[in-house]
Each structure stands twice: as structure tokens, then as C-alpha cells.
C-alpha positions in Angstrom: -61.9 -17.5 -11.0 -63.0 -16.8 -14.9 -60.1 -18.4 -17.4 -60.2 -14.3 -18.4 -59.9 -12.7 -15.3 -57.3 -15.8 -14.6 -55.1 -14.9 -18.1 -55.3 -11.0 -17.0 -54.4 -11.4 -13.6 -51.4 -13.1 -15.3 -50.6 -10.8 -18.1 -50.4 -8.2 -15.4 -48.1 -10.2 -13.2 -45.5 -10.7 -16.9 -46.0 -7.1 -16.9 -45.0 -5.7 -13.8 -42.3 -8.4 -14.2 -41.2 -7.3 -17.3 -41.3 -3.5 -16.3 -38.7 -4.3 -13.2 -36.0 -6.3 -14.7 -32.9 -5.1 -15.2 -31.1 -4.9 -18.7 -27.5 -4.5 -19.0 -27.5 -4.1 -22.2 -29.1 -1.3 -22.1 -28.0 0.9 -18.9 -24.1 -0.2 -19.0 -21.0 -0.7 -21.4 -18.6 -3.4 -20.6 -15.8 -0.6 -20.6 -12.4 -2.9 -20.0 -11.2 -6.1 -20.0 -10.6 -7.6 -23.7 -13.9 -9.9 -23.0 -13.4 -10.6 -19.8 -17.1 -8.7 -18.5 -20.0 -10.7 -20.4 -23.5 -9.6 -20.8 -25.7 -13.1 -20.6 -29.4 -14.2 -20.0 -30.4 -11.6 -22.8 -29.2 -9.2 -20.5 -29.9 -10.1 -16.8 -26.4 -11.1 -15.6 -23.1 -9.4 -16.4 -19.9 -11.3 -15.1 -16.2 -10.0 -14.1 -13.0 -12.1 -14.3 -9.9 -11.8 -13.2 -6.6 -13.8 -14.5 -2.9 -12.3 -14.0 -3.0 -10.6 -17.3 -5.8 -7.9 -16.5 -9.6 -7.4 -14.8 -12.8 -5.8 -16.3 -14.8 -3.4 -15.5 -18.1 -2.3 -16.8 -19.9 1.6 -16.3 -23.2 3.0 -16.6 -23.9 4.7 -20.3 -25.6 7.9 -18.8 -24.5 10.3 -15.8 -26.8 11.4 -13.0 -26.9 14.3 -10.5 -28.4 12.4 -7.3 -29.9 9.1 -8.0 -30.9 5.5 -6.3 -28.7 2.7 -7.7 -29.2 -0.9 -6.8 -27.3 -3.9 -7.9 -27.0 -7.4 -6.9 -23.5 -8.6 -6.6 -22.1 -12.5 -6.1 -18.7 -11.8 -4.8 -15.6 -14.3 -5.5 -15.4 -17.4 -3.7 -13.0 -19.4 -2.2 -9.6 -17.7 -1.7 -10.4 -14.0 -3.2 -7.2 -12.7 -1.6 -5.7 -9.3 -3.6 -8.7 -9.0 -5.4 -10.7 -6.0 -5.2 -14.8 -6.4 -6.6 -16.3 -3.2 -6.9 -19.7 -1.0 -7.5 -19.3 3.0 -7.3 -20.2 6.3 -8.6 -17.7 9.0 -9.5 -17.2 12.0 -11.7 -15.1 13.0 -14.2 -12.2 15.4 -14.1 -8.9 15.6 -11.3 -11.4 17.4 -9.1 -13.6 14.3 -8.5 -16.7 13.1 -6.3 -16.7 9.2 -5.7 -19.4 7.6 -3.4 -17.5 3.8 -3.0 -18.5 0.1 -1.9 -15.2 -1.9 -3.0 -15.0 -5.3 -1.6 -11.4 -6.5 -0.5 -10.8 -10.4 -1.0 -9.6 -12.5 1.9 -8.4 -16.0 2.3 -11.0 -18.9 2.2 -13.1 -19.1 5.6 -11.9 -15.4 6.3 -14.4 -12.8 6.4 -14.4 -10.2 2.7 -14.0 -6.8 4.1 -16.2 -4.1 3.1 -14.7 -0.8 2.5 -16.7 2.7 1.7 -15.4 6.3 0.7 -16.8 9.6 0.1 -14.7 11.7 -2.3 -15.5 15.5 -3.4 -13.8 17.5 -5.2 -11.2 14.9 -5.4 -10.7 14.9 -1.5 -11.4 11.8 0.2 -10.2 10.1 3.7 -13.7 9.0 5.0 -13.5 5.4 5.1 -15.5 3.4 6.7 -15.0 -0.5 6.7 -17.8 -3.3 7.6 -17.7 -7.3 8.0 -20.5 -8.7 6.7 -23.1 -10.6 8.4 -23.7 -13.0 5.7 -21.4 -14.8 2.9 -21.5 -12.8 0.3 -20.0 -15.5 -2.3 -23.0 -17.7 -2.1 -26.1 -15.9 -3.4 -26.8 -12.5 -4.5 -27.1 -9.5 -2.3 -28.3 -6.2 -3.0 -26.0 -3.0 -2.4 -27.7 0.2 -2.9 -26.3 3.9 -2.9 -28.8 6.6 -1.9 -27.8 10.2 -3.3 -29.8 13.1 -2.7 -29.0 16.6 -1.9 -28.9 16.3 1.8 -27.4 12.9 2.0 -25.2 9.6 1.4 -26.9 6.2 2.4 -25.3 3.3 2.0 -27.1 -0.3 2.4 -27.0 -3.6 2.3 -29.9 -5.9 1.4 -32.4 -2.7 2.6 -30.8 -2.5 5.7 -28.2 0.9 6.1 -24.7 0.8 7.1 -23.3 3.6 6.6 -25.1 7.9 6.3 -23.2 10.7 5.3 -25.3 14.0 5.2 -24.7 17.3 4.0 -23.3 19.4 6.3 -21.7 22.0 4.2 -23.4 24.8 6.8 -20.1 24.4 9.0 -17.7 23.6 5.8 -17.4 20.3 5.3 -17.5 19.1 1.2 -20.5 17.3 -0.3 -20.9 15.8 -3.7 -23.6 17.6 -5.1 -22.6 19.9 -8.4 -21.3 17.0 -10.8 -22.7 14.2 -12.1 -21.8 10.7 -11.7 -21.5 7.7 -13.7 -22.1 4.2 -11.9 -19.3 2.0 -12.6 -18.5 -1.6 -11.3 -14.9 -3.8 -11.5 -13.0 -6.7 -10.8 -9.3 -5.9 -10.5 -6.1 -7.0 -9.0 -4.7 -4.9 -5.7 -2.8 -7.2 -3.5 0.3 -4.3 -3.1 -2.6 -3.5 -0.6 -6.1 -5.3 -0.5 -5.3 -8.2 2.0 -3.9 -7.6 5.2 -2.4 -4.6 4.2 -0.4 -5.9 1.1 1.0 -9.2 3.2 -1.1 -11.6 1.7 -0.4 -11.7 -1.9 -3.7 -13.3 -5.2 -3.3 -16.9 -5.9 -2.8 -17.0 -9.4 -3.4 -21.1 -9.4 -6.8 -20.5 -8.5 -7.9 -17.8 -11.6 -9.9 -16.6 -13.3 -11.8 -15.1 -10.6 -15.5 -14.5 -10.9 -17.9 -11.9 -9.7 -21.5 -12.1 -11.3 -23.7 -8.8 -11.5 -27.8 -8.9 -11.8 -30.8 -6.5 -11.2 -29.3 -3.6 -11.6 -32.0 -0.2 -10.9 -31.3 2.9 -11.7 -34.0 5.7 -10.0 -32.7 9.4 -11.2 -36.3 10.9 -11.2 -36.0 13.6 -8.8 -39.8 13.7 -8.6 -38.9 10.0 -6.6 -39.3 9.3 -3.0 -35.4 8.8 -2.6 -34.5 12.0 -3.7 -36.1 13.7 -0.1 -35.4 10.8 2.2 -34.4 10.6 5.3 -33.5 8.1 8.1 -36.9 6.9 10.1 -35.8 5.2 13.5 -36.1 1.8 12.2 -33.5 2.5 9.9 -31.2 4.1 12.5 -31.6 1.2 14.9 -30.8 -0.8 11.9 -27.7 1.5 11.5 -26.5 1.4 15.0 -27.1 -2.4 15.0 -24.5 -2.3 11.9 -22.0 -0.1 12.8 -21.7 -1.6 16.5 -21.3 -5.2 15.4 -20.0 -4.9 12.3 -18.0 -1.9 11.6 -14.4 -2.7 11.9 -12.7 1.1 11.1 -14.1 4.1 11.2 -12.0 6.9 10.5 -14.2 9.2 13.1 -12.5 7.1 15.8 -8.5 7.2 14.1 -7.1 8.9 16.5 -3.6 8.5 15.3 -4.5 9.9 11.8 -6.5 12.5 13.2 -4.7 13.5 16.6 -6.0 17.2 16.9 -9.6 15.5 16.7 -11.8 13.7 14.8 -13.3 15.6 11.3 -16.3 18.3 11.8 -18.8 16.3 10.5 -18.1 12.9 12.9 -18.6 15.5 15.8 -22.1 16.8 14.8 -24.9 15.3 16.0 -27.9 16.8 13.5 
């Protein structure tokens, strides 16, 4: 190969580097914390912590009606019990929409718990809660939220764990009139994180530390995302999930739900 066609083969591999990576600084605003949330690597990595006096939390400078949102997360190590990491859209106003992955801290060898919601209109009760298959405190993972018009997907490093589609034809709600900011936190809950409230956050072992990179933001409606759908890869990959993995689903609650499960657990389109 020709020192040219070797120096443009490069330049276009800087390029299409350059064109992918992420900038915090210029897609988010560290929103809370009193300089807790740090924007490093000229932009590349954005970090959390956690001590008893408060969290931090950062959000996304611009709203979107539907989008494709993906951000690698490192979650807390060692013994993240009562702490709560998060990533998540949601609107403004007491009438809300919320589309959740919150990530509930656990003592050292136990499993983080993975918990997902679906708010509109302020009206939530749709969890849905996941082990998973990896440890997601020693190297980054991706965790994307798909939002389009006729659906919710959730995933986890490209594979899906969790669809909720629009099915407003037999009056279920479906976030789809207000726009959303993307926002991301690392906060304090152990009135309820761990074990219900019982196990309470180790203040000995603080700060705690979640580390944020490669965030991508896809609001283009002219995008593949905004018309996709689940192939049947991806809904083996989803059964595969939700059979080994899921650990509540509040389809199944019979006991919170004893006249029957919600309409749109029952549909099968």
C-alpha cells in the first residue's frame, strides 16, 4: 500500500473516530452535587459520587420527542448497598412520562438488581426487575433506551430485556406527546434500595463511584430506530432474558393485581 493511500486510509479511520465519540460537554450539564459529577478526558468520561452529605446527578441540555440513547455505565463496586445509580428519561410537569433503568446496590458478591419503569402522565406501576448476567462494576456496559411511537425497548449491551409497545387502541397510556430530557444520578435510597430498606449504605466505605462514557444521542426521526421493531433474533434474545433473568414482573403480581394482570400484559400483538 502507497504511504498516501496508507495516510488516507488513516485520516479516514481519525475521522469516523472522531465523528462517534461522545462529548459530555457538550450534550449534558452536571445539574447537582456541589462537584461531585466531573466531566474528564476532554469530555469522554463523566463521574458520580456519593458521600453521606449528598449525590450528583447530571441531565441532558436538550429535550426529545422519541429518540435512541446509549450510555455506558461502570456501576459501584464492592458493597454498593442503599445506593441507587441511574440513567432515564422523563418530562417535565406533575403529569409526567419517565422511561427508567435505576440500578439498586447490593452487598459485595450479591448480585445489583436492575429495576425498569414506564411512567405517563405521571402514572407508573410497570416494573420490571432483571439480575444481570455479567458484573456490571468491572468494565463498561452499554444500556440503551429505544423510543419511538409504537414502542419502549430496553437493552443491555444490544441484547433487549425488556419491550413496551403502544397499545393505546384498547386504553392503555403511552408516552408519546412530551418531550423528555435524559438524565443520569448517583444518590442515596437505603429507606428502600436493598432488601427492601433492611440493609442500610456503608458510610465507611464512601465516596461511592459510578463512571459514565460514550454517551449517543439519535433524535433524527428520519433514523432507523424511530420505525423499529423486534426481528426474532431479538425476541429470542428477549425471552432468553426475561426467563433467566427477570426476577419481578409486575404482569405476574398477583397480589397487587388480584382482579388480573394489566391490559397490556394480556395482549399478545
Amino acid at each position: 500500500m502507497s504511504p498516501f493511500k496508507i495516510f488516507f486510509f488513516t485520516a479516514l479511520l481519525v475521522a469516523a473516530f472522531s465523528f462517534s465519540a461522545a462529548d459530555f460537554n457538550t450534550d449534558v450539564n452536571v445539574a447537582w452535587g456541589n462537584g461531585r459529577g466531573k466531566i474528564l478526558n476532554n469530555g469522554q468520561l463523566l463521574t458520580l459520587s456519593l458521600d453521606k452529605s449528598s449525590g450528583s446527578g447530571f441531565q441532558s441540555k436538550t429535550e426529545y420527542l422519541f429518540g435512541k440513547i446509549d450510555m455506558q455505565i461502570k456501576l459501584v463496586p464492592g458493597n454498593s448497598a442503599g445506593t441507587v445509580t441511574t440513567f432515564y428519561l422523563k418530562s417535565e410537569g406533575s403529569t409526567w412520562d419517565e422511561i427508567d433503568f435505576e440500578f439498586l446496590g447490593n452487598m459485595s458478591g450479591d448480585p445489583y438488581t436492575l429495576h425498569t419503569n414506564v411512567y405517563t402522565q405521571g402514572k407508573g406501576d410497570k416494573e420490571q426487575q432483571f439480575y444481570l448476567w455479567f458484573d456490571p462494576t468491572a468494565n463498561f456496559h452499554t444500556y440503551s433506551i429505544l423510543w419511538n411511537p409504537q414502542r419502549i425497548i430496553l437493552t443491555v449491551d444490544d441484547t433487549p430485556i425488556r419491550e413496551f409497545k403502544n397499545h393505546e387502541s384498547i386504553g392503555v397510556l403511552f408516552p408519546k406527546n412530551k418531550p423528555m430530557r435524559m438524565y443520569a444520578s448517583l444518590w442515596n435510597a437505603d429507606d428502600w434500595a436493598t432488601r427492601g430498606g433492611l440493609v442500610k449504605t456503608d458510610w465507611s466505605k464512601a465516596p461511592f463511584m459510578a463512571s459514565y462514557r460514550n454517551i449517543k444521542i439519535d433524535s433524527k426521526p428520519n433514523s432507523n430506530w424511530y420505525t423499529q421493531e423486534m426481528d426474532s433474533t431479538s425476541q429470542a434474545r428477549l425471552r432468553w432474558v426475561q426467563k433467566n433473568y427477570m426476577i419481578y414482573n409486575y404482569c405476574t403480581d398477583h397480589k397487587r393485581f388480584p382482579q388480573g394482570a394489566p391490559k397490556e400484559c394480556t395482549t399478545s400483538s
